[in-house]
Structure formats: structure tokens, C-alpha cells
Jmol script that loads the backbone (N, CA, C; Angstrom):
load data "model"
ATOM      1  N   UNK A   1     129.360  96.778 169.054  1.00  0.00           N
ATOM      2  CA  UNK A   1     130.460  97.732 169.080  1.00  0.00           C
ATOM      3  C   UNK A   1     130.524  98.379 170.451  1.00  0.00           C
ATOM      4  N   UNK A   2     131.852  98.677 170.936  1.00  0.00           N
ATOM      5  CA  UNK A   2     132.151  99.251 172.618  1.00  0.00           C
ATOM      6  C   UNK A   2     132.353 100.328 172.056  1.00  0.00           C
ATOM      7  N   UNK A   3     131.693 101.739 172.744  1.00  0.00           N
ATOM      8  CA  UNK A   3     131.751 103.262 172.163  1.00  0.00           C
ATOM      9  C   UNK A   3     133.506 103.009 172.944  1.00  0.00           C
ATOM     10  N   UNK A   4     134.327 102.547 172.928  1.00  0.00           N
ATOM     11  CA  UNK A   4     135.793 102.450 172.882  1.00  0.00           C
ATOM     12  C   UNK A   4     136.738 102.155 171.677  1.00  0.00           C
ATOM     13  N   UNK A   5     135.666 101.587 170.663  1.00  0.00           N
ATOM     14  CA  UNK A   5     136.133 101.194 169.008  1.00  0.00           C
ATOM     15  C   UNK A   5     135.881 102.482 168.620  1.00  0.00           C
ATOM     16  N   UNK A   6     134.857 103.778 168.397  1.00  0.00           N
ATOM     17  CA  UNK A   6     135.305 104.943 167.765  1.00  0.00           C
ATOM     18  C   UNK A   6     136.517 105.815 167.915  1.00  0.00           C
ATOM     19  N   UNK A   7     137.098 105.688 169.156  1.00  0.00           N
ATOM     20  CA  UNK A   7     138.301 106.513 169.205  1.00  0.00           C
ATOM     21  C   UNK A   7     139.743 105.509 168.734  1.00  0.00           C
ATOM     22  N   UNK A   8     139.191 104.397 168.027  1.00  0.00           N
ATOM     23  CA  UNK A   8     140.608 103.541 167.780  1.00  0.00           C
ATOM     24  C   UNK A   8     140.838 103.548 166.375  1.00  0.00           C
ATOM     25  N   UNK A   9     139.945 103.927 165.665  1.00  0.00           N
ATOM     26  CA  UNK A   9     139.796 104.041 164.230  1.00  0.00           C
ATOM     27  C   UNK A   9     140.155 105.510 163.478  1.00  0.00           C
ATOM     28  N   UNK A  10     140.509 105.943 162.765  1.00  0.00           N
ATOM     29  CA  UNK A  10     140.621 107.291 162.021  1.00  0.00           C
ATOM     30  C   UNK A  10     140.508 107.033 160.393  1.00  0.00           C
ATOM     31  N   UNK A  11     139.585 107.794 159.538  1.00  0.00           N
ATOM     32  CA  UNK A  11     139.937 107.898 158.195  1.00  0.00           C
ATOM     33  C   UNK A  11     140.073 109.113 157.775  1.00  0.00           C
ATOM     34  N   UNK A  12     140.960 109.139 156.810  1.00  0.00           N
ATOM     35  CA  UNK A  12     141.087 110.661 156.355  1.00  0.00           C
ATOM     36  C   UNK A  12     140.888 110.755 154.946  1.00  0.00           C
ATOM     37  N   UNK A  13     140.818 111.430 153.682  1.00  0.00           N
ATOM     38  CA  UNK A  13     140.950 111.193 152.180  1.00  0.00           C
ATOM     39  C   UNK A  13     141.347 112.435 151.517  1.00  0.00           C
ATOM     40  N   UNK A  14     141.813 112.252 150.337  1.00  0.00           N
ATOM     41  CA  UNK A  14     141.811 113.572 149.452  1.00  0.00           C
ATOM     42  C   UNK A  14     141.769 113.071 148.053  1.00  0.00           C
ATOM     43  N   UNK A  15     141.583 114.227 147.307  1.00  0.00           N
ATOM     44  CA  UNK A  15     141.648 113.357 145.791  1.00  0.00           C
ATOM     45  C   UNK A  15     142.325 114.846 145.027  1.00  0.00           C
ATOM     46  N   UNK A  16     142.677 114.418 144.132  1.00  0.00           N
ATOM     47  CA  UNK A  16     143.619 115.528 143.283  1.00  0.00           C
ATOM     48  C   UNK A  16     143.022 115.039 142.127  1.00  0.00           C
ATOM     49  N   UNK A  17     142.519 115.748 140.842  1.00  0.00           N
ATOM     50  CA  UNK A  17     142.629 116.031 139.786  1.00  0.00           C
ATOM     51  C   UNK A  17     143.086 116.686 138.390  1.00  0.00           C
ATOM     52  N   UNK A  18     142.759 116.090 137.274  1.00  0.00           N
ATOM     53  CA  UNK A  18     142.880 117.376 136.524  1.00  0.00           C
ATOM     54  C   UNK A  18     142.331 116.904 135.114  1.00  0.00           C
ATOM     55  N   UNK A  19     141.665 118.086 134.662  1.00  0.00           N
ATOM     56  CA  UNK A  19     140.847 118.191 133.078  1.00  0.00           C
ATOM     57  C   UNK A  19     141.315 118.268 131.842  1.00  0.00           C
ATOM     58  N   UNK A  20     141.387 117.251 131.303  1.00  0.00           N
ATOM     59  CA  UNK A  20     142.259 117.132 130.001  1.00  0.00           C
ATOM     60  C   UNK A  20     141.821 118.749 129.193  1.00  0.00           C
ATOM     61  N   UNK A  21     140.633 118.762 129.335  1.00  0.00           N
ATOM     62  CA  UNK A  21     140.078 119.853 128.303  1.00  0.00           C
ATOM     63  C   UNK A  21     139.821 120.568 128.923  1.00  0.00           C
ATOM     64  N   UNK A  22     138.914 121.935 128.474  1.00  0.00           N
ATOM     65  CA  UNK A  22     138.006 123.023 128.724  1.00  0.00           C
ATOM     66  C   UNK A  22     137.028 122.716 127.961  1.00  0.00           C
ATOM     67  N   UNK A  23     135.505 122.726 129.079  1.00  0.00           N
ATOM     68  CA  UNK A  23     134.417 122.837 128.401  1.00  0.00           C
ATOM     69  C   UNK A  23     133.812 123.677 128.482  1.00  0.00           C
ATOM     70  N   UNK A  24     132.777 124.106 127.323  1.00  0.00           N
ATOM     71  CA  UNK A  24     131.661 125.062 127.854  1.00  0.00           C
ATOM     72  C   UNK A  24     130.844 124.328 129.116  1.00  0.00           C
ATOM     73  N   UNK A  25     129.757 125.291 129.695  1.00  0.00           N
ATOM     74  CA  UNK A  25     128.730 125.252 130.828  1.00  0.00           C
ATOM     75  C   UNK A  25     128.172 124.176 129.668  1.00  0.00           C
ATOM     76  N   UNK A  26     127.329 123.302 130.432  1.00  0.00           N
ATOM     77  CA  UNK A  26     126.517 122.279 129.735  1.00  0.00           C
ATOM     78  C   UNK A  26     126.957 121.110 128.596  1.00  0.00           C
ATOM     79  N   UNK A  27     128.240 121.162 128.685  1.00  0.00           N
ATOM     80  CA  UNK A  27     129.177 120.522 127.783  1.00  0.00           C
ATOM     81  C   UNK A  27     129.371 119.154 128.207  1.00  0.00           C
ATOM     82  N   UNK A  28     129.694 118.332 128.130  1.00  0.00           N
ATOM     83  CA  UNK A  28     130.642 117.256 128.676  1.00  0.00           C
ATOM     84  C   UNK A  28     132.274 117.325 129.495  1.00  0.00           C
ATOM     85  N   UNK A  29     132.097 117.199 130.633  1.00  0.00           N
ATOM     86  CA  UNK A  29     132.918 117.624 131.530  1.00  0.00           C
ATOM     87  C   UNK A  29     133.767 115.691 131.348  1.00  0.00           C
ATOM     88  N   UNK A  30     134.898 115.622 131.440  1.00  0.00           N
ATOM     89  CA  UNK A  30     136.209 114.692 132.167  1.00  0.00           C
ATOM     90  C   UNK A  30     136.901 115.268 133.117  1.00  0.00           C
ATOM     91  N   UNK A  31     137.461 114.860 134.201  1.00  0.00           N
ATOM     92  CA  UNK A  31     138.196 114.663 134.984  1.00  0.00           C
ATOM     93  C   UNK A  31     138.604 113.412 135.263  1.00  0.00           C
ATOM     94  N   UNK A  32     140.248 113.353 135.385  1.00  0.00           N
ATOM     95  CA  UNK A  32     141.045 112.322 135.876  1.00  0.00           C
ATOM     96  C   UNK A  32     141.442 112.538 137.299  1.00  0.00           C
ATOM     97  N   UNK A  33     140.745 111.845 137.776  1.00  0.00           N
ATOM     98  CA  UNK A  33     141.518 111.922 139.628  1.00  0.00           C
ATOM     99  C   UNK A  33     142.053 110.875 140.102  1.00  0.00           C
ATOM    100  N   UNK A  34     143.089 110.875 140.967  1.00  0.00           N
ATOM    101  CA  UNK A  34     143.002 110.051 141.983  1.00  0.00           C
ATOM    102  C   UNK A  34     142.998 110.273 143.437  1.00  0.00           C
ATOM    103  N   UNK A  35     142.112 109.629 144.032  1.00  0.00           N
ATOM    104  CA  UNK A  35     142.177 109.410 145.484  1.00  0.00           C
ATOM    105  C   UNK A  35     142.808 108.743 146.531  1.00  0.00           C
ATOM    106  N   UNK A  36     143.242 109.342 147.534  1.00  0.00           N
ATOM    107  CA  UNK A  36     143.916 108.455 148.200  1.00  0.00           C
ATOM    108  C   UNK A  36     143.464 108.928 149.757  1.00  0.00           C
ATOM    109  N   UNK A  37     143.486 107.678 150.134  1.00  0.00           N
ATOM    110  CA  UNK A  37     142.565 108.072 152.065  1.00  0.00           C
ATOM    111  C   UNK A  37     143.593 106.714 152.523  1.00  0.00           C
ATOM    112  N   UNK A  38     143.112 107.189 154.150  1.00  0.00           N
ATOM    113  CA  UNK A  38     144.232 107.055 155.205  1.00  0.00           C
ATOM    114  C   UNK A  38     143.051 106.091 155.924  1.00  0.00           C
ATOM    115  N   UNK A  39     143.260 104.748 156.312  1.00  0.00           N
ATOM    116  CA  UNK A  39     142.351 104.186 157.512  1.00  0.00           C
ATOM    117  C   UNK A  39     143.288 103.462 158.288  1.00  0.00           C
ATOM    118  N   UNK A  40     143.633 103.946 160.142  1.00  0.00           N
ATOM    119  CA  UNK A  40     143.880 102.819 160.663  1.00  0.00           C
ATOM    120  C   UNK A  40     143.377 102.062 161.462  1.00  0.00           C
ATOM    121  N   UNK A  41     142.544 101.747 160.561  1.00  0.00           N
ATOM    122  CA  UNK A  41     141.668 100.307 161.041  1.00  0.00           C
ATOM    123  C   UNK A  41     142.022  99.040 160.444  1.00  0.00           C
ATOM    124  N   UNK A  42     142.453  99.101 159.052  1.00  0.00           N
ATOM    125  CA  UNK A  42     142.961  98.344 157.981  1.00  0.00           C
ATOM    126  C   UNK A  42     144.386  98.099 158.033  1.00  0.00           C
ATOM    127  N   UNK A  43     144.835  96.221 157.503  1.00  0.00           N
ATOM    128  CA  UNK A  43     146.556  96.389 157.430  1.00  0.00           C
ATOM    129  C   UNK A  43     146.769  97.078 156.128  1.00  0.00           C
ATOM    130  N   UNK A  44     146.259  97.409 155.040  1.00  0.00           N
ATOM    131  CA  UNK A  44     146.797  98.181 154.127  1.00  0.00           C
ATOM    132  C   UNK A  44     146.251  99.864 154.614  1.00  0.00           C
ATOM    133  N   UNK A  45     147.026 100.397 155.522  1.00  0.00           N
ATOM    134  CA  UNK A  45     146.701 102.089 156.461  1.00  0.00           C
ATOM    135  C   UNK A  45     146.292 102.901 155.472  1.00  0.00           C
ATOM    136  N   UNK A  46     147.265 102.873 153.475  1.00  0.00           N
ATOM    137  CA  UNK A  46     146.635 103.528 152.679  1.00  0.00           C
ATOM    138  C   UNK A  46     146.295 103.482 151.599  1.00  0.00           C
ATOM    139  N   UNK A  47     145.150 103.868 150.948  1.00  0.00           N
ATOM    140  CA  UNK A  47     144.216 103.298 150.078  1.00  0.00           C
ATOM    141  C   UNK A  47     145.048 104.597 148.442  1.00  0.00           C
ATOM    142  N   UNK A  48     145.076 103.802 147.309  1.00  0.00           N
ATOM    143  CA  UNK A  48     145.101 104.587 146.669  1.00  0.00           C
ATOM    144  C   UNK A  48     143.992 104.008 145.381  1.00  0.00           C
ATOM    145  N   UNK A  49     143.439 104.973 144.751  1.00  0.00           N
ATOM    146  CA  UNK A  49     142.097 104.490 143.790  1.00  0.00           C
ATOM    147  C   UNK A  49     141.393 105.716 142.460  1.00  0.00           C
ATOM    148  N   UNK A  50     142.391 105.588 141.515  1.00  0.00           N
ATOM    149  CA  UNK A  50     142.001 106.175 140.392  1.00  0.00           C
ATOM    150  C   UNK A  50     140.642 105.974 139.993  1.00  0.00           C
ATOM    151  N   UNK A  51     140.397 107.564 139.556  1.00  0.00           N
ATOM    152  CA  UNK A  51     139.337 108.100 139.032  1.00  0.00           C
ATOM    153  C   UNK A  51     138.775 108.129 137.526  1.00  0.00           C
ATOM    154  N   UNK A  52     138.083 108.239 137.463  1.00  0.00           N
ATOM    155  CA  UNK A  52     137.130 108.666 135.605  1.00  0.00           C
ATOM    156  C   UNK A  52     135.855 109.453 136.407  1.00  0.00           C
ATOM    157  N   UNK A  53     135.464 110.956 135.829  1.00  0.00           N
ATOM    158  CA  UNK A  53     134.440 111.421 136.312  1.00  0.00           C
ATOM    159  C   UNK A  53     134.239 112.118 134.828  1.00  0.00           C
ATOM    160  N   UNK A  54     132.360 111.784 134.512  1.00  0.00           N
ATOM    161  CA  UNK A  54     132.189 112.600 133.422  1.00  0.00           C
ATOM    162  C   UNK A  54     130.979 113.494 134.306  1.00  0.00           C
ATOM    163  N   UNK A  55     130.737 114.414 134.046  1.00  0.00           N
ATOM    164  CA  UNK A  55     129.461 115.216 133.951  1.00  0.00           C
ATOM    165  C   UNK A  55     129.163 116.256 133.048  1.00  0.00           C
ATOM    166  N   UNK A  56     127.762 116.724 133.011  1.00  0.00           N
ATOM    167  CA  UNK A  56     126.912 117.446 131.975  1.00  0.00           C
ATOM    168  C   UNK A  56     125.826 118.240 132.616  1.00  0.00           C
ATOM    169  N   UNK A  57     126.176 118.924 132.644  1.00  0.00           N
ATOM    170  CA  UNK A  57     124.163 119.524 133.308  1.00  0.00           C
ATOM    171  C   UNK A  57     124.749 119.167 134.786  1.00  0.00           C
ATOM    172  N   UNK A  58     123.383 118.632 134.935  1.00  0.00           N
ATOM    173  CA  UNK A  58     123.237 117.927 136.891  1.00  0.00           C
ATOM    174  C   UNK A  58     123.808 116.574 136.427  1.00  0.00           C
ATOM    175  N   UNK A  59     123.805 116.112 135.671  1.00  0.00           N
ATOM    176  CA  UNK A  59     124.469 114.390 135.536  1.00  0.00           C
ATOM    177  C   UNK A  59     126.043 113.993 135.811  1.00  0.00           C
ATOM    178  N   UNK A  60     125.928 112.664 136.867  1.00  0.00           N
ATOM    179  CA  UNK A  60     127.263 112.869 136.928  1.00  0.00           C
ATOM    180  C   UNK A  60     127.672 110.965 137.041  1.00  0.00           C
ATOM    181  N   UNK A  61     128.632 111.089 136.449  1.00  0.00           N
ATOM    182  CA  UNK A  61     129.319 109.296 136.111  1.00  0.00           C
ATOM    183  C   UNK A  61     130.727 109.772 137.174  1.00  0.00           C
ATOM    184  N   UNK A  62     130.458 108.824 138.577  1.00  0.00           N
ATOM    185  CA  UNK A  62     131.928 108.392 138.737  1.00  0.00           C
ATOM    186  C   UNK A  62     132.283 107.322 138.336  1.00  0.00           C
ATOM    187  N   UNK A  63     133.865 106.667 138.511  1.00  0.00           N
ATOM    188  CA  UNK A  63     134.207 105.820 138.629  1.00  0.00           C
ATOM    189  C   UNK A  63     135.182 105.300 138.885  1.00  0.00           C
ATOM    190  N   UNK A  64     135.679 104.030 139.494  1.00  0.00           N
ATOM    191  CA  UNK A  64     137.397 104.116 139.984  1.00  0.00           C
ATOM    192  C   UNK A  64     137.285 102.356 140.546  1.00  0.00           C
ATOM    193  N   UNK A  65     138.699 102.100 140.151  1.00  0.00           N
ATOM    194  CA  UNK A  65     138.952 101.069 141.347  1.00  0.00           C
ATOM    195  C   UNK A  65     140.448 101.201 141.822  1.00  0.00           C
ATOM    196  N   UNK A  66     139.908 100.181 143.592  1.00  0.00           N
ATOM    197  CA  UNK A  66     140.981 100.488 144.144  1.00  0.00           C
ATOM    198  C   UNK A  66     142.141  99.715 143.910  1.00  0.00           C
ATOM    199  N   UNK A  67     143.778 100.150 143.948  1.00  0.00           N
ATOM    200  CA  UNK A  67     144.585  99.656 143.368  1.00  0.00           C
ATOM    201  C   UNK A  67     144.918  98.593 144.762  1.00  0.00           C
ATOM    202  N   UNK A  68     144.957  98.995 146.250  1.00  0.00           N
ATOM    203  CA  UNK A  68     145.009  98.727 147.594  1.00  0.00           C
ATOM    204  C   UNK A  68     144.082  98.097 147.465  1.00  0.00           C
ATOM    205  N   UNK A  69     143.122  97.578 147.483  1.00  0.00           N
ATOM    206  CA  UNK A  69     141.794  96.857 147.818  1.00  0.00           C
ATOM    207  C   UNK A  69     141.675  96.030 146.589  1.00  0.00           C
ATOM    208  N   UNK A  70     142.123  96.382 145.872  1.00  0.00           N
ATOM    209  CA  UNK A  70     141.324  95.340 144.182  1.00  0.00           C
ATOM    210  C   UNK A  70     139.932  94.982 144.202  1.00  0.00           C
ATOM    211  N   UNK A  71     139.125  96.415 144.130  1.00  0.00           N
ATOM    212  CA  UNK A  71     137.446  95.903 144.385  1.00  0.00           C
ATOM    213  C   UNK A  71     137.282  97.457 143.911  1.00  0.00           C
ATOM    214  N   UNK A  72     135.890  97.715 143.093  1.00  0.00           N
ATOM    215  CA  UNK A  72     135.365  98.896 142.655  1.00  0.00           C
ATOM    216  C   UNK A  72     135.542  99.973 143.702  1.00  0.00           C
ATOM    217  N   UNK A  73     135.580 101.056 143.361  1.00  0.00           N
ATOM    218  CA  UNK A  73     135.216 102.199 144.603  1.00  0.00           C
ATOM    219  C   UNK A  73     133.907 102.315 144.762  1.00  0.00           C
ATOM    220  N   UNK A  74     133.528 103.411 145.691  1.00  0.00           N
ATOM    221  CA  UNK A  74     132.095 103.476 146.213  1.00  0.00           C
ATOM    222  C   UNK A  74     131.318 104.450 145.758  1.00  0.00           C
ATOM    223  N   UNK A  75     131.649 105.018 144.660  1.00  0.00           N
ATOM    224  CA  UNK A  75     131.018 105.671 143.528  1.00  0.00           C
ATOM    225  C   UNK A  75     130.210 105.292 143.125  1.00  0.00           C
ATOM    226  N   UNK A  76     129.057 106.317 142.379  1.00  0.00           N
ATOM    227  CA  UNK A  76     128.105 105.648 141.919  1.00  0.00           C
ATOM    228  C   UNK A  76     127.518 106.913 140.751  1.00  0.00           C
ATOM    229  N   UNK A  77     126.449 106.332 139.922  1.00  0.00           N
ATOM    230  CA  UNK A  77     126.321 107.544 138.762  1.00  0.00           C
ATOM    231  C   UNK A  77     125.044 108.696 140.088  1.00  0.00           C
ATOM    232  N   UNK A  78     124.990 109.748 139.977  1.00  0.00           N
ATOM    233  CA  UNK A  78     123.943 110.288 140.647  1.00  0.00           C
ATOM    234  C   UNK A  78     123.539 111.695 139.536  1.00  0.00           C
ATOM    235  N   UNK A  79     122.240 112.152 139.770  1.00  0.00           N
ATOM    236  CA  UNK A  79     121.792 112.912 139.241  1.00  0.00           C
ATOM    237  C   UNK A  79     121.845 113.958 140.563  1.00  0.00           C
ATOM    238  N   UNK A  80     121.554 115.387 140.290  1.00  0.00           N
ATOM    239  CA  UNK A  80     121.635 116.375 141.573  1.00  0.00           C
ATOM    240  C   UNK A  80     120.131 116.737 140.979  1.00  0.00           C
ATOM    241  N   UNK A  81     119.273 117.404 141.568  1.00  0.00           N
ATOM    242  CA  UNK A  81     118.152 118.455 141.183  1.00  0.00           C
ATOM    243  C   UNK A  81     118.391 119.602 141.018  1.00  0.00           C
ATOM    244  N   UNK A  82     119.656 120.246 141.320  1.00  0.00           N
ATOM    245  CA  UNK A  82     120.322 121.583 140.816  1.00  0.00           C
ATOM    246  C   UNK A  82     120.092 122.174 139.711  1.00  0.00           C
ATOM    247  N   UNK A  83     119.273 123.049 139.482  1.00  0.00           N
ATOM    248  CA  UNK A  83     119.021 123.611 137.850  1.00  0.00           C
ATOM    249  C   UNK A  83     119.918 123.904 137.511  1.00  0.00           C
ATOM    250  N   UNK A  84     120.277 123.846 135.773  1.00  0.00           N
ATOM    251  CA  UNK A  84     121.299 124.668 135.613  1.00  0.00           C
ATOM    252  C   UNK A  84     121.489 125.917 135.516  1.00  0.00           C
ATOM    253  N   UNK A  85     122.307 126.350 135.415  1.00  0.00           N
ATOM    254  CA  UNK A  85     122.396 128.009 135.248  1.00  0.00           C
ATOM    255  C   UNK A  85     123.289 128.376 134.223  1.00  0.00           C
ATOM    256  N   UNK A  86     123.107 129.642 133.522  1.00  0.00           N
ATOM    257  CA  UNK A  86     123.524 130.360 132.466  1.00  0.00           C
ATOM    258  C   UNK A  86     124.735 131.437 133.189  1.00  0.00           C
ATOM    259  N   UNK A  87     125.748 130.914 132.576  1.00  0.00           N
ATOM    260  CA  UNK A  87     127.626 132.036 133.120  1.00  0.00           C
ATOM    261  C   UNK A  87     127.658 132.690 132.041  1.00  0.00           C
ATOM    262  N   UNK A  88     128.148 133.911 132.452  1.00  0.00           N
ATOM    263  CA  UNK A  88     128.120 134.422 130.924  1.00  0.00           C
ATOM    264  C   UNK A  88     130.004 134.317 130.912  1.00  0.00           C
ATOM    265  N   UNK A  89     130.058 134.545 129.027  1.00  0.00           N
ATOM    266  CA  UNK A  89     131.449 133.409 128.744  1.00  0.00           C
ATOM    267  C   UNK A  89     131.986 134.530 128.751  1.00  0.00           C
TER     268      UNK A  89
END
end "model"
wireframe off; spacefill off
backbone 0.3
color backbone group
């Protein structure tokens, strides 16, 4: 790579959601998102790639594929070490 290829490239992203439900703290969380990011490095410049996100506690399931790419997104399940904590309702 010529440090002349970083200034020729740009990505940008955002994702919008929204929660079918209300859960309690420690509940089973859904969100429906989709994402959409900007690369012009690529002939398709923009990517669009629906979401499924569950979490619980520290546990968390993404998931998505891209509609622009036709290949999984780069999600993955991850755990955090974040204790949980008690909100009062």
C-alpha cells in the first residue's frame, strides 16, 4: 500500500433503529435496525444491511445481511464483562 491510498478512500455509516417492545432491565431486549455506510472505494459507494439485535444482561446476538453485497455482515454474538446494574423502575 502507497500512504497515497489512505487519502483516496472514505467510509462513513449509521444505523437507525427501533424496539418493537419495552423491556424490563435484564429482560430480553429486540431491536430492528438497519444500517447503511458510505465507501468510495467500492462500485456499489452504498451499502445498505438490515439488522436483528437481541440482548439480555451483558449478552448480545447481532445479526444482518447485506442487501448491496449479498454476504453476512460483520457482526458477531459478543459477551461484554459489564456487570449488571439495578435502575430503579
Amino acid at each position: 500500500m502507497k500512504s497515497g491510498d489512505l487519502t483516496e478512500s472514505f467510509t462513513q455509516s449509521g444505523r437507525l433503529g427501533i424496539a418493537p417492545y419495552v423491556a424490563n432491565t435484564g429482560a430480553l431486549h429486540t431491536w430492528f435496525m438497519i444500517e447503511f455506510d458510505q465507501r468510495t472505494d467500492l462500485p456499489d459507494k452504498v451499502g445498505v444491511t438490515p439488522l436483528l439485535r437481541f440482548f439480555t444482561g451483558s449478552a448480545l446476538l447481532e445479526t444482518g445481511w447485506s442487501v448491496t453485497d449479498n454476504r453476512p455482515s460483520s457482526t458477531s454474538p459478543t459477551v461484554s464483562n459489564i456487570p449488571e446494574q439495578e435502575f430503579p423502575q
